[in-house]
C-alpha positions in Angstrom: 30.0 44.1 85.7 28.1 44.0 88.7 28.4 41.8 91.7 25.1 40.1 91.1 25.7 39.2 87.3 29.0 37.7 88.5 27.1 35.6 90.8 24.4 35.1 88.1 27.2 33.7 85.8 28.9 31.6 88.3 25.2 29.7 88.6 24.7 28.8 85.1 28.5 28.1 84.1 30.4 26.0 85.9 33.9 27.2 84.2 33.1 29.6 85.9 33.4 27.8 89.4 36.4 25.2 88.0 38.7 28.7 87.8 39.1 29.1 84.3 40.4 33.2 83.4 40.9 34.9 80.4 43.8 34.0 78.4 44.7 30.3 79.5 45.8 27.8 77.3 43.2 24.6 78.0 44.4 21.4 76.4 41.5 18.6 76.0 42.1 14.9 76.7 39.6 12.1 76.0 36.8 14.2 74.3 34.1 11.8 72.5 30.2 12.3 71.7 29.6 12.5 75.6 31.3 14.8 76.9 29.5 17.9 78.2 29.6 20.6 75.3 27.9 23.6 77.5 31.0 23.6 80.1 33.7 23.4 77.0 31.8 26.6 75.3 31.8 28.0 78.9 35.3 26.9 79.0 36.4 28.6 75.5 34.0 31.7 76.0 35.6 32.6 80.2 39.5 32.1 78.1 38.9 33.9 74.8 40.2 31.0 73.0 39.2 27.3 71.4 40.1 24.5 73.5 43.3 22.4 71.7 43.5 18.9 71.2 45.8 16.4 71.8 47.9 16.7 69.4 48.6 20.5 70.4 52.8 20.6 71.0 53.4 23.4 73.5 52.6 23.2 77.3 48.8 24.1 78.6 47.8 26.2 81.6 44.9 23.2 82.2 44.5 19.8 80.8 40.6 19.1 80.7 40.7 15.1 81.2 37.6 13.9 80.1 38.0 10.2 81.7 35.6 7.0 82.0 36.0 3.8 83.7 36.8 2.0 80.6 39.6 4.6 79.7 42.4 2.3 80.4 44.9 3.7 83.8 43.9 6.8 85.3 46.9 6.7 87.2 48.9 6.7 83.6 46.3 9.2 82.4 47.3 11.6 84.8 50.6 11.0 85.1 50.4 11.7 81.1 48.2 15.2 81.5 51.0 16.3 84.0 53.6 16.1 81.4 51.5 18.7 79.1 51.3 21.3 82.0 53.0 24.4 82.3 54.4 24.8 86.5 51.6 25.7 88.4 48.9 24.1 86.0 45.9 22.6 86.5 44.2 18.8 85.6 40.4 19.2 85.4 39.5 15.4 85.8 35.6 14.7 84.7 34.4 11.7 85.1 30.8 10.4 84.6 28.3 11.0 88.0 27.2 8.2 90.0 24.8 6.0 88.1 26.1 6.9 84.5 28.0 4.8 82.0 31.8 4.8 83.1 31.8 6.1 86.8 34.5 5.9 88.6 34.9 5.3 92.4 36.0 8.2 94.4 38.4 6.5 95.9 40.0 5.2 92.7 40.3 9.2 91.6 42.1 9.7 95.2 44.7 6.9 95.1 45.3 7.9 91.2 45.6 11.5 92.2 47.7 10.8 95.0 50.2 7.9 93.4 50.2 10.8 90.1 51.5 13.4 92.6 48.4 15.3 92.6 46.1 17.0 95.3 42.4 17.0 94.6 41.5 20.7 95.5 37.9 20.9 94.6 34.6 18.5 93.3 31.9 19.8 91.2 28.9 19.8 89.1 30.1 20.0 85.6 27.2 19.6 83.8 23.7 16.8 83.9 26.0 13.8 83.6 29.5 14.6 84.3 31.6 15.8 88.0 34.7 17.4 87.8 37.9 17.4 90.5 40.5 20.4 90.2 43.5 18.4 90.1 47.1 20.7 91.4 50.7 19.7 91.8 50.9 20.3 96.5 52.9 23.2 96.8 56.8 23.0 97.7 57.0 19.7 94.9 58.6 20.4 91.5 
């Protein structure tokens, strides 16, 4: 593949820019009739593989946490995605852009992240109605 389709596909999926590669196991948290259904078939296209659910009993490379304001404790909610993780994994935390139904505060996602153990690595577009924060365990911590 050339240089410029990579670049072509990095535009027009974000999965692509969140860091999912081929083969990871991507467990889903929170999914309802919003969430953004162009960056999960992004998502399951970049892995090879469908998406599991919650219910899915082995560890995940990322936990996609689809989370709104109304969604009870992020803190917990975090703290809860950790425990599905294999070492090294990832949270994807989407929440709902400014202005939308169920935003959180930026500074609610830091102090979660930060109380959860958690370093917020990167912000981005996910899709019209949704931002997503790549959520990693700081080096040297177990």
């Amino acid at each position: 593949m050339s240089a410029t389709a990579d670049h072509a596909e990095e535009r027009t999926n974000p999965a692509v820019r969140l860091g999912f590669v081929p083969g990871q196991v991507v467990q889903e948290i929170g999914y309802d009739d919003d969430v953004e259904q162009e960056l999960r078939e992004g998502i399951e296209a970049i892995t090879g593989q469908e998406i599991v659910d919650e219910d899915y009993d082995d560890v995940a490379d990322v936990v996609v946490l689809w989370f709104r304001d109304e969604d009870g404790d992020l803190t917990d909610a975090l703290v809860d995605a950790i425990g599905l993780l294999e070492d090294g994994g990832t949270v994807l935390l989407l929440t709902p852009k400014t202005g939308r139904d169920g935003y959180v505060e930026p500074s609610d996602i830091s102090e979660a992240a930060q109380t959860a153990g958690l370093s917020q690595t990167k912000t981005v577009s996910a899709g019209k109605d949704w931002s997503a924060g790549r959520l990693v365990t700081p080096k040297g911590k177990r």
